[in-house]
C-alpha positions in Angstrom: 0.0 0.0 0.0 1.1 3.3 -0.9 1.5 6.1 1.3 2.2 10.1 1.7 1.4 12.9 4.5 0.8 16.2 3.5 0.0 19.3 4.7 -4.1 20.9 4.0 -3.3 24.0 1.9 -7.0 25.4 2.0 -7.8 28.4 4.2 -11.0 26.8 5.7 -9.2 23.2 5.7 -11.1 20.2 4.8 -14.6 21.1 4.9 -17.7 21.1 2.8 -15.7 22.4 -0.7 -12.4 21.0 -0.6 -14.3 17.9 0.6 -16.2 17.5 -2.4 -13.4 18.3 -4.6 -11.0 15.6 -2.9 -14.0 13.1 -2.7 -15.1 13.9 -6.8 -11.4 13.0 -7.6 -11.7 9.6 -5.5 -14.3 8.3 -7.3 -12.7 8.5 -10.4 -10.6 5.2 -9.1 -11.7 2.1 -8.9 -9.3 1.2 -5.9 -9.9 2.8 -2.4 -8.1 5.5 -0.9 -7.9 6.2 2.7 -7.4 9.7 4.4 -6.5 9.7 8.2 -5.0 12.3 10.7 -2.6 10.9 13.7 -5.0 9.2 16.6 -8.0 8.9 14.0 -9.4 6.0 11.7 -8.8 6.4 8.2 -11.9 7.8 6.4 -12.9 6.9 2.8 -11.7 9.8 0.5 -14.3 9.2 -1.8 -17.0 10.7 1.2 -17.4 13.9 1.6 -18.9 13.6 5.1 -16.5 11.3 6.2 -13.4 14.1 5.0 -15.4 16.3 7.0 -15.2 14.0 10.1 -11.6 14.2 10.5 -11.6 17.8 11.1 -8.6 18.7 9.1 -7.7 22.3 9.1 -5.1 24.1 7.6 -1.8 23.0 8.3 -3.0 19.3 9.5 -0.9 16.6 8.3 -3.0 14.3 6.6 -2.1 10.6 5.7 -3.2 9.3 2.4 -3.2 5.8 1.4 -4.0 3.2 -1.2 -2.7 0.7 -3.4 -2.8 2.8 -6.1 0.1 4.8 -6.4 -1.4 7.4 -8.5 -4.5 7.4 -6.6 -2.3 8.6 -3.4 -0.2 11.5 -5.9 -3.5 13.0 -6.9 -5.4 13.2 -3.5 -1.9 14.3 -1.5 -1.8 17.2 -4.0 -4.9 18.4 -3.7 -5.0 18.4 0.0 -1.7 20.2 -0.5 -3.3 22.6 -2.5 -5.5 25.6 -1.6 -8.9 24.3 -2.9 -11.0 27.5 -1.8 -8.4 30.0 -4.0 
């Protein structure tokens, strides 16, 4: 299984938009990808409640994981990325 921590980039963290972006690009992949924070349960990424449940906000390291590799590039990047610019 593929992993990478990043950092949330967006001002309001990981709520209801960036959620929906992250979750829209999850279900483009057949394979699942997990999103957790340290001390939680991985969440499905492809659930916009469920990114909302981890209460990431910016500056959270968030772990992404999944066996595919490019699955975990795409997500990590746009967690990195400031999804409410």
């Amino acid at each position: 299984m593929s992993k990478k921590t990043v950092v949330v980039g967006s001002q309001v963290g990981l709520h209801a938009r960036p959620a929906s972006v992250i979750a829209e690009a999850a279900g483009e992949y057949d394979d699942e990808i997990l999103l957790s924070v340290a001390g939680e349960e991985p969440v499905d990424a492809s659930s916009v409640m469920l990114i909302m449940t981890l209460g990431a906000e910016k500056g959270t390291s968030v772990t992404v994981e999944s066996d595919n590799d490019e699955a975990v590039e795409k997500i990590a990047a746009l967690i990195e990325s400031d999804l409410d610019a």
